[in-house]
N, CA, C and O atoms as a DFTB+ gen file, in Angstrom:
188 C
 N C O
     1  1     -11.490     -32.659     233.536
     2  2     -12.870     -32.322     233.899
     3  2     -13.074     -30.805     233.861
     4  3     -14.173     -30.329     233.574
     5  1     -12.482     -30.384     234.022
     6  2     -12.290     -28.731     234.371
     7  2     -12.017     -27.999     232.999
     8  3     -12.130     -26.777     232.893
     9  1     -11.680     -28.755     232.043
    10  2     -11.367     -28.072     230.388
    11  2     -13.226     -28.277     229.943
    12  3     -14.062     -27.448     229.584
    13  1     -13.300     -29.657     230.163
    14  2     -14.760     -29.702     229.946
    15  2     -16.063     -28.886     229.966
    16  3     -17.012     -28.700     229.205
    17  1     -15.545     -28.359     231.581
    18  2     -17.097     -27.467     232.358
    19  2     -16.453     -26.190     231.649
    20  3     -17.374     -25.373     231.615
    21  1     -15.351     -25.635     231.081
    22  2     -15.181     -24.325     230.411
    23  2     -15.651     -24.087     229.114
    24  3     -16.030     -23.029     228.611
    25  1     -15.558     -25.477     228.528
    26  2     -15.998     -25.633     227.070
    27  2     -17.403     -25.371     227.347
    28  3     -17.953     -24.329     226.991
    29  1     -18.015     -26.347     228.007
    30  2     -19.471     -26.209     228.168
    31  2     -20.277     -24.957     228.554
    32  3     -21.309     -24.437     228.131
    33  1     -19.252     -24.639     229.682
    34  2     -19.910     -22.395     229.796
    35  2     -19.619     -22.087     228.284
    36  3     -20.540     -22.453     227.553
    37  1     -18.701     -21.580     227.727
    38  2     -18.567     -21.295     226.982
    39  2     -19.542     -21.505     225.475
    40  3     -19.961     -20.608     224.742
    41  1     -19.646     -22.374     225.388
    42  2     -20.631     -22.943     224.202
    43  2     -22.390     -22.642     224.782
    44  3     -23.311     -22.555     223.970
    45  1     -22.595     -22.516     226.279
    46  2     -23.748     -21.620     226.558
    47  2     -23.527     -20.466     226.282
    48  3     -24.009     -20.201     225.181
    49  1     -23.078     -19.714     226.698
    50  2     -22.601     -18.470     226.952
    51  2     -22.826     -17.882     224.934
    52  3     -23.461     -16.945     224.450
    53  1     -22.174     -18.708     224.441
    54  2     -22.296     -18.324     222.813
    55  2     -23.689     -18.671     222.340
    56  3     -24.109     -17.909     221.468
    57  1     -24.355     -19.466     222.644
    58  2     -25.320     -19.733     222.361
    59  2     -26.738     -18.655     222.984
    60  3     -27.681     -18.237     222.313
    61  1     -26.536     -18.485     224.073
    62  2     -27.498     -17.574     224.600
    63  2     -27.178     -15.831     224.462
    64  3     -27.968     -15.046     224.986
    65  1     -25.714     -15.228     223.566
    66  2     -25.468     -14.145     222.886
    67  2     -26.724     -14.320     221.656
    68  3     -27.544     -13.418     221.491
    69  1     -26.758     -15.954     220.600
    70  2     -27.117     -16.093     219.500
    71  2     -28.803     -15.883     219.955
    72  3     -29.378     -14.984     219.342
    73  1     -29.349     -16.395     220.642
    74  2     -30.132     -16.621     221.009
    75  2     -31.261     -15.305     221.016
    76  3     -32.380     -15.193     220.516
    77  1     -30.164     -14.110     222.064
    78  2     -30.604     -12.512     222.213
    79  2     -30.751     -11.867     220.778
    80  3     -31.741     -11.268     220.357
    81  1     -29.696     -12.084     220.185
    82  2     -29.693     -11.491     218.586
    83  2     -30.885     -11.718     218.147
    84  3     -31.728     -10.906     217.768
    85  1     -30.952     -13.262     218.230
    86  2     -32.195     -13.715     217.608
    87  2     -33.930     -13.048     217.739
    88  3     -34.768     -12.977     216.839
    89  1     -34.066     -12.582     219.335
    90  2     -35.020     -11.901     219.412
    91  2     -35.500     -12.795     220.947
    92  3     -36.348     -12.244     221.648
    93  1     -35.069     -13.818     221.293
    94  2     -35.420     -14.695     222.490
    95  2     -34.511     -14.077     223.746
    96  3     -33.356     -14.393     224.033
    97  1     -35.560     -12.889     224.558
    98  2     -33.999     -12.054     225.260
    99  2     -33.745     -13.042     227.004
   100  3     -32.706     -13.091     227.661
   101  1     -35.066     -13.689     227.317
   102  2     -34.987     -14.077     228.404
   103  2     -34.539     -15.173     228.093
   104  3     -33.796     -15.708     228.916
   105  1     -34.747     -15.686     227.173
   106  2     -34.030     -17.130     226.838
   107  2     -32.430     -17.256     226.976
   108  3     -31.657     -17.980     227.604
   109  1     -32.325     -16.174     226.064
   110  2     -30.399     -15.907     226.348
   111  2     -29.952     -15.597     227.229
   112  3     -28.795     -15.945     227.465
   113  1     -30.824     -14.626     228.312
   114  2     -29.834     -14.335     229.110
   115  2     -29.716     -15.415     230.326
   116  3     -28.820     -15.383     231.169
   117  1     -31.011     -16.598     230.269
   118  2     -30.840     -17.803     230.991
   119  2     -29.465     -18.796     230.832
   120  3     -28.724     -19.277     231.689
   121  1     -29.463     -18.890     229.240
   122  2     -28.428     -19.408     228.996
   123  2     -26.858     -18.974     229.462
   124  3     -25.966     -19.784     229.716
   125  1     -26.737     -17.476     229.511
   126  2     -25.918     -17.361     229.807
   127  2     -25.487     -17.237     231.350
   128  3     -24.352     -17.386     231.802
   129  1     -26.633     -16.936     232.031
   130  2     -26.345     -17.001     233.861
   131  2     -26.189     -18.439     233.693
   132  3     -25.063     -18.599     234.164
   133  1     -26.682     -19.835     233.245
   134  2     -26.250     -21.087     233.623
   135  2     -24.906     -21.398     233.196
   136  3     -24.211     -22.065     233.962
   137  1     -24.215     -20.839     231.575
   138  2     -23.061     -20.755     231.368
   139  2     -21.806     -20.516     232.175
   140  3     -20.712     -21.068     232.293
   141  1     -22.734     -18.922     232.939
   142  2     -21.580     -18.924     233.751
   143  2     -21.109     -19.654     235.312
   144  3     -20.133     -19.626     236.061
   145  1     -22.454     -20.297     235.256
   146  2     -22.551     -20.952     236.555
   147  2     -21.950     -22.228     236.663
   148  3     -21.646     -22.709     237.755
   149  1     -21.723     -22.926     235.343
   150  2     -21.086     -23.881     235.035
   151  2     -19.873     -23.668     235.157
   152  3     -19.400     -24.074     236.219
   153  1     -18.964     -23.023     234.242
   154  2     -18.028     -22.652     234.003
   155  2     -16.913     -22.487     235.648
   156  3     -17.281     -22.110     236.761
   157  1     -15.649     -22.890     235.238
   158  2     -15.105     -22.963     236.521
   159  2     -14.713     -21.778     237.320
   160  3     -14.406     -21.792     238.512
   161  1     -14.768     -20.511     236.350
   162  2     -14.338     -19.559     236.839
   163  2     -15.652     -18.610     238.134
   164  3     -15.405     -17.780     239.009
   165  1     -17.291     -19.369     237.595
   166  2     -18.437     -19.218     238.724
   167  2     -18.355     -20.478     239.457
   168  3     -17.392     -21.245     239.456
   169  1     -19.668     -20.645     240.205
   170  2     -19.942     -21.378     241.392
   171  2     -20.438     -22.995     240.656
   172  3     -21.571     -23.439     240.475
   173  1     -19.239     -23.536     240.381
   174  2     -19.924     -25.479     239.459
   175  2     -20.561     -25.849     240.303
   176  3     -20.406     -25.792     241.523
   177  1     -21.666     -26.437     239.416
   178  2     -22.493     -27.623     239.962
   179  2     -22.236     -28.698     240.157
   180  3     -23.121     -29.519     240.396
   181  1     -21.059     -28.990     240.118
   182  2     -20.229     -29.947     239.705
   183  2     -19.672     -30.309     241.105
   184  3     -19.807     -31.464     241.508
   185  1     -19.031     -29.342     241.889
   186  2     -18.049     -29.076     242.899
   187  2     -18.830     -29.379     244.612
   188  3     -18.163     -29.210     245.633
């Protein structure tokens, strides 16, 4: 479960970098505060 919620930050986290590039800046940087919020190393929603 815990490889899972890292993959999943992670694949936000890349996605909301792509996102900023792109020109969508609040969009990305949403993506990436939920990335990291997922992710086990922040606070899971999970837990």
């Amino acid at each position: 479960m815990e490889f899972i919620l890292w993959l999943i930050a992670v694949i936000l986290v890349i996605a909301g970098i792509v996102t900023i590039v792109r020109g969508a800046l609040l969009y990305g940087i949403l993506l990436i505060i939920v990335g990291l919020l997922v992710g086990p190393g922040g606070v899971s929603v999970f837990s």
